[in-house]
ChimeraX commands (.cxc) that place a marker at each C-alpha (Angstrom):
marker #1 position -13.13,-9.93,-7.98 radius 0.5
marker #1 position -11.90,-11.16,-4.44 radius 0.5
marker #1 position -13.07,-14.82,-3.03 radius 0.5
marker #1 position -12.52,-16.16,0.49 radius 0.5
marker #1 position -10.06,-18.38,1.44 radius 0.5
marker #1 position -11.39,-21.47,3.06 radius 0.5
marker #1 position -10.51,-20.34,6.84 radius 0.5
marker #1 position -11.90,-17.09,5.91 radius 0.5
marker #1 position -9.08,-15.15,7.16 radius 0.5
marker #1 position -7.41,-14.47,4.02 radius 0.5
marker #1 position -8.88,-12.19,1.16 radius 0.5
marker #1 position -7.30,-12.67,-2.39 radius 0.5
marker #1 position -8.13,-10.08,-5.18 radius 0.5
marker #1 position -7.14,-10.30,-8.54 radius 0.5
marker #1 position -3.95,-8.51,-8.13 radius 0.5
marker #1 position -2.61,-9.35,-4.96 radius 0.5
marker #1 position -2.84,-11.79,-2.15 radius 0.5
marker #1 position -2.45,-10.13,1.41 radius 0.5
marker #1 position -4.40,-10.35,4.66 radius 0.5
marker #1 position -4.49,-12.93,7.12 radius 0.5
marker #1 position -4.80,-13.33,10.79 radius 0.5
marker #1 position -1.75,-13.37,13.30 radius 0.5
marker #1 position -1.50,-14.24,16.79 radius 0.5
marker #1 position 1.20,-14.16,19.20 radius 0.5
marker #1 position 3.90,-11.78,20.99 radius 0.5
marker #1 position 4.93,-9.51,18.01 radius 0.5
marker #1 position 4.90,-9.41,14.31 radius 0.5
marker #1 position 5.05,-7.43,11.24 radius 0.5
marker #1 position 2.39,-7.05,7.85 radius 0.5
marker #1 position 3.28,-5.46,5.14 radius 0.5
marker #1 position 1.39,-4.06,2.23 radius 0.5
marker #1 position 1.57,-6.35,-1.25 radius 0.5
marker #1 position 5.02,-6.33,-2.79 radius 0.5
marker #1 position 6.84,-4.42,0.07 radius 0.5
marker #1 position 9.49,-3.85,0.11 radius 0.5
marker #1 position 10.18,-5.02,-3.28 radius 0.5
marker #1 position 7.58,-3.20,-5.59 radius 0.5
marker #1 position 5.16,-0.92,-4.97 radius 0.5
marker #1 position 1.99,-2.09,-4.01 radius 0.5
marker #1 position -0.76,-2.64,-6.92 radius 0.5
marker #1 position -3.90,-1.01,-7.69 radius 0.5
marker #1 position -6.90,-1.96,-6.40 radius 0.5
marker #1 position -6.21,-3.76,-3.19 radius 0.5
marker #1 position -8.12,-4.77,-0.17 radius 0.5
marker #1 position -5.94,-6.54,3.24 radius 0.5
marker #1 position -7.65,-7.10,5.96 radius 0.5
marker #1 position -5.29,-8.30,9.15 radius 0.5
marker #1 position -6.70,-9.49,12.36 radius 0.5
marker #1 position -4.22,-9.39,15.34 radius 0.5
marker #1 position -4.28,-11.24,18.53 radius 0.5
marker #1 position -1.62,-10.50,21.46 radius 0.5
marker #1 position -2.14,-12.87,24.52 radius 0.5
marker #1 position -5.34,-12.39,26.85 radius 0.5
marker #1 position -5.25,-9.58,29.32 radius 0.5
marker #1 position -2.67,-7.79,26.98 radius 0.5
marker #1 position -2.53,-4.65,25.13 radius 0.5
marker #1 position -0.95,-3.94,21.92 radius 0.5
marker #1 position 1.24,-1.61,20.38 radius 0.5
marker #1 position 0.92,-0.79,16.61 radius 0.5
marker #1 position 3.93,1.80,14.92 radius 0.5
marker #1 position 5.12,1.86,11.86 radius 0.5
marker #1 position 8.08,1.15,10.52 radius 0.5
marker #1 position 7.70,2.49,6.80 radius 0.5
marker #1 position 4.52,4.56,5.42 radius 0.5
marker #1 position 4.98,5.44,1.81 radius 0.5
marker #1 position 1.58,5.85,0.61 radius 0.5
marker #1 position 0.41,7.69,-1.97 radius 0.5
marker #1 position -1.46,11.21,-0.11 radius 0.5
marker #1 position -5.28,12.15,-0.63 radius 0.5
marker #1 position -7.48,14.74,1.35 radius 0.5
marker #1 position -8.88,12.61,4.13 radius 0.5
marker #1 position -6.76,9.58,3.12 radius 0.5
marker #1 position -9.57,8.66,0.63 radius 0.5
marker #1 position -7.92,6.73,-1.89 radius 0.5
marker #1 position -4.91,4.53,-0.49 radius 0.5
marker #1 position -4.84,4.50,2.98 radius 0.5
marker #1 position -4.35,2.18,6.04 radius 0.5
marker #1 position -7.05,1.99,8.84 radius 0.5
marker #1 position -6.30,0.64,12.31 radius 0.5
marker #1 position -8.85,-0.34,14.51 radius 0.5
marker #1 position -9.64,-2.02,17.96 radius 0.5
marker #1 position -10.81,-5.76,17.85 radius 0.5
marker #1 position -12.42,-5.60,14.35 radius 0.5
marker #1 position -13.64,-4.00,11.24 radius 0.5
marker #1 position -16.42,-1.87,13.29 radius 0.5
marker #1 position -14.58,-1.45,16.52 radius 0.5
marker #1 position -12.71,1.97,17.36 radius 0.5
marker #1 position -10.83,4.03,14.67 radius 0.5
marker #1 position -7.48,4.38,16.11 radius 0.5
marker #1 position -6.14,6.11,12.97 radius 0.5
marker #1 position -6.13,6.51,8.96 radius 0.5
marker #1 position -3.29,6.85,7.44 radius 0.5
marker #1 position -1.62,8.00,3.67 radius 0.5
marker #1 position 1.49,9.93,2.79 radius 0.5
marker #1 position 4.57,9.68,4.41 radius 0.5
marker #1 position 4.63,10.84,7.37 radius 0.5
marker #1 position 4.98,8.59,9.97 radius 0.5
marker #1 position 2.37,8.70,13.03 radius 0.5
marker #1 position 2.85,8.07,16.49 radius 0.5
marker #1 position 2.60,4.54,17.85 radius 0.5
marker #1 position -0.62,3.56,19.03 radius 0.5
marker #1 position -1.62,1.13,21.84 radius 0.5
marker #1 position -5.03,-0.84,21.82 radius 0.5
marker #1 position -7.35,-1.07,25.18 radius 0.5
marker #1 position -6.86,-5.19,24.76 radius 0.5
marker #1 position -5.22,-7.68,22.71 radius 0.5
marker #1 position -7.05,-7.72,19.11 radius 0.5
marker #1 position -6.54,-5.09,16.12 radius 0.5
marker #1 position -7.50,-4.82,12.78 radius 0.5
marker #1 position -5.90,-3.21,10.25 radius 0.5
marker #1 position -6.96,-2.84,6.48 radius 0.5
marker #1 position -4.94,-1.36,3.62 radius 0.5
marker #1 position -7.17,-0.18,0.63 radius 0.5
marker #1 position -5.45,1.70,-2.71 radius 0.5
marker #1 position -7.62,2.65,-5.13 radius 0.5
marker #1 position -7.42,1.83,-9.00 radius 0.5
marker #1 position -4.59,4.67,-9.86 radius 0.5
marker #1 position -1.22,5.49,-8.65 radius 0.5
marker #1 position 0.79,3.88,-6.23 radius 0.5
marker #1 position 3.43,3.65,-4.10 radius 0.5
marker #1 position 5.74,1.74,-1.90 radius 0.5
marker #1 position 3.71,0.78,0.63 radius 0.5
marker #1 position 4.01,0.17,4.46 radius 0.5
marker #1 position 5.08,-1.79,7.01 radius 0.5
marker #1 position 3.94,-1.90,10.53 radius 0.5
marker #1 position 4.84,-3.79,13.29 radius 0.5
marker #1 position 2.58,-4.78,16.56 radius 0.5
marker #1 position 3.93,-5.84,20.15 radius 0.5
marker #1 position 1.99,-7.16,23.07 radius 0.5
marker #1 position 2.13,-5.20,26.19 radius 0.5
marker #1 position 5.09,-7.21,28.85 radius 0.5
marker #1 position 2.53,-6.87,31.61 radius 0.5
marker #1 position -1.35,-7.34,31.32 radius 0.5
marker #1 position -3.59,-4.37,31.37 radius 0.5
marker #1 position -3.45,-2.47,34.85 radius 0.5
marker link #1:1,2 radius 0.2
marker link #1:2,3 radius 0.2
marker link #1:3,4 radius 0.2
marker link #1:4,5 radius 0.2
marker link #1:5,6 radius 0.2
marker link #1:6,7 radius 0.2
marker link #1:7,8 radius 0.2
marker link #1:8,9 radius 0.2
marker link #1:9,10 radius 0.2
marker link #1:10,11 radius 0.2
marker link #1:11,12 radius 0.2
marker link #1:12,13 radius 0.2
marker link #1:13,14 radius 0.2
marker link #1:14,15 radius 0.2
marker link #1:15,16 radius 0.2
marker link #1:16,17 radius 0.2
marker link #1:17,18 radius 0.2
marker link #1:18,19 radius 0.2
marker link #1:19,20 radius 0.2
marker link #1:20,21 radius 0.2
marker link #1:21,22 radius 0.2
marker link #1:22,23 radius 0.2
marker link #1:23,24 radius 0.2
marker link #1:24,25 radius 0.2
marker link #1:25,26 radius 0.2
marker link #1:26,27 radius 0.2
marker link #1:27,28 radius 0.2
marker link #1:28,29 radius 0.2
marker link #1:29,30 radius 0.2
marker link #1:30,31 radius 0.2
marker link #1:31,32 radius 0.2
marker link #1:32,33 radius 0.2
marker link #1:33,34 radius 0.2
marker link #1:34,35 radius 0.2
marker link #1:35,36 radius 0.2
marker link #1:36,37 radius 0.2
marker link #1:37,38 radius 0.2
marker link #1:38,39 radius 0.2
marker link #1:39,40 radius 0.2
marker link #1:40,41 radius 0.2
marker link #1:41,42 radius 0.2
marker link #1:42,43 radius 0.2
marker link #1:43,44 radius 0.2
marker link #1:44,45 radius 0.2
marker link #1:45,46 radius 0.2
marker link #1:46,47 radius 0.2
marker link #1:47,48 radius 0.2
marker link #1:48,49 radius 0.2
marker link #1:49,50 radius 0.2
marker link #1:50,51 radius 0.2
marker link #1:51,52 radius 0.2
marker link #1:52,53 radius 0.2
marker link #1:53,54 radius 0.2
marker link #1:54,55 radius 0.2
marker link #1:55,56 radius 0.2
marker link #1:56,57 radius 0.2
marker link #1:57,58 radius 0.2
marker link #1:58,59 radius 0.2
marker link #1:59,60 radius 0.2
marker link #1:60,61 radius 0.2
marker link #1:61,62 radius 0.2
marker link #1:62,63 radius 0.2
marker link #1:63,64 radius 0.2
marker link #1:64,65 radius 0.2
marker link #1:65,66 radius 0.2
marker link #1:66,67 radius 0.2
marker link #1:67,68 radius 0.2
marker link #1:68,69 radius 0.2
marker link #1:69,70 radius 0.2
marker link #1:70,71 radius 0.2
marker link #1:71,72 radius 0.2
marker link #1:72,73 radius 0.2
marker link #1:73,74 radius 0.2
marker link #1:74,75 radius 0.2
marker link #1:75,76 radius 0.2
marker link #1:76,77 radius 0.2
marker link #1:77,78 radius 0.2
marker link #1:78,79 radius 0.2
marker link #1:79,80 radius 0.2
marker link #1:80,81 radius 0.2
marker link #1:81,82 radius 0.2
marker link #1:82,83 radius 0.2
marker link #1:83,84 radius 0.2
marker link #1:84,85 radius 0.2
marker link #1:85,86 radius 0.2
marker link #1:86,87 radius 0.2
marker link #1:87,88 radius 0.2
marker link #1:88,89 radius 0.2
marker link #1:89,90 radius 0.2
marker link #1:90,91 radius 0.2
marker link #1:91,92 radius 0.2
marker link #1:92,93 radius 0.2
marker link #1:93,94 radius 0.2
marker link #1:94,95 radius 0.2
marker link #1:95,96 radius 0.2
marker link #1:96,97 radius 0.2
marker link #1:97,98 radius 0.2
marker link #1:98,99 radius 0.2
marker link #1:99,100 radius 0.2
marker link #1:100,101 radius 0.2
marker link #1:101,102 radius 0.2
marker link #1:102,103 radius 0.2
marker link #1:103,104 radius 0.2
marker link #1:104,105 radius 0.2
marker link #1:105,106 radius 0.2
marker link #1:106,107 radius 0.2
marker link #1:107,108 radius 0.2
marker link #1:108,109 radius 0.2
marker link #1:109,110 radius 0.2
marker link #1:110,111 radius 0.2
marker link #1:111,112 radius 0.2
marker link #1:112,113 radius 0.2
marker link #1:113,114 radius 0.2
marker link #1:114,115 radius 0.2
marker link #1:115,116 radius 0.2
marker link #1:116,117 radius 0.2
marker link #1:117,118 radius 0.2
marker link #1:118,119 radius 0.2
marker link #1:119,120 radius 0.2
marker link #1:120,121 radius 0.2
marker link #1:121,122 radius 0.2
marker link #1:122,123 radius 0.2
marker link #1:123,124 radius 0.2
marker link #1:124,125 radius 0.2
marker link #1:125,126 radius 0.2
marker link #1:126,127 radius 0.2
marker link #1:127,128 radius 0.2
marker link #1:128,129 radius 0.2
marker link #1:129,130 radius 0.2
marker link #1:130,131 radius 0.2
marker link #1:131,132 radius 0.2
marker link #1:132,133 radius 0.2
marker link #1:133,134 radius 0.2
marker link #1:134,135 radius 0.2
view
């Protein structure tokens, strides 16, 4: 069961609160219980990311220790430009850690889903505004 949180930024489930919406310079998000636990089953974070107008941003990873699935179908973090049904720039599981990725202006999303079996420890990824605006 998830509800919305009054501002409508933050999704809680029944196992984990995560999610939210950030805006400035830089920050990091993390999947539930990193880096202390492993994330739990069944979880849905949705992150909305705003760098200052007329700026790019720069998503990498710091830690991806997902569990792996063909097609990262069952736990898996999905980055995309300025919301939920703008461009993929990536889906990722497993371990391996992809390149950074830059976005064509200053908003990303990013949602972590894990499915209702096996887990892991989770992620965390950091995102930095561009110095200059976009040329």
């Amino acid at each position: 069961i998830k509800a919305k949180h009054v501002n409508n930024n933050v999704l809680f489930s029944s196992t984990a609160t995560c999610g939210g919406r950030f805006i400035g310079q830089t920050g990091l998000i993390h999947s539930p219980g990193f880096p202390g636990s492993h994330y739990p089953d069944s979880s849905l974070c949705e992150w909305y990311l705003e760098g200052p107008t007329g700026h790019y941003l720069t998503l990498s990873y710091q830690t991806l220790n997902l569990t792996t699935s063909s097609g990262c179908s069952e736990d898996y973090v999905e980055i995309r430009e300025y919301n939920a049904s703008g461009l993929q720039l990536g889906r990722h599981c497993g371990s391996s850690l992809p390149a950074s990725m830059d976005t064509s202006d200053s908003f990303a999303y990013v949602k972590f889903v894990s499915d209702g079996s096996g887990n892991a420890p989770g992620f965390s990824l950091m995102f930095e505004a561009s110095v200059e605006g976009k040329l």
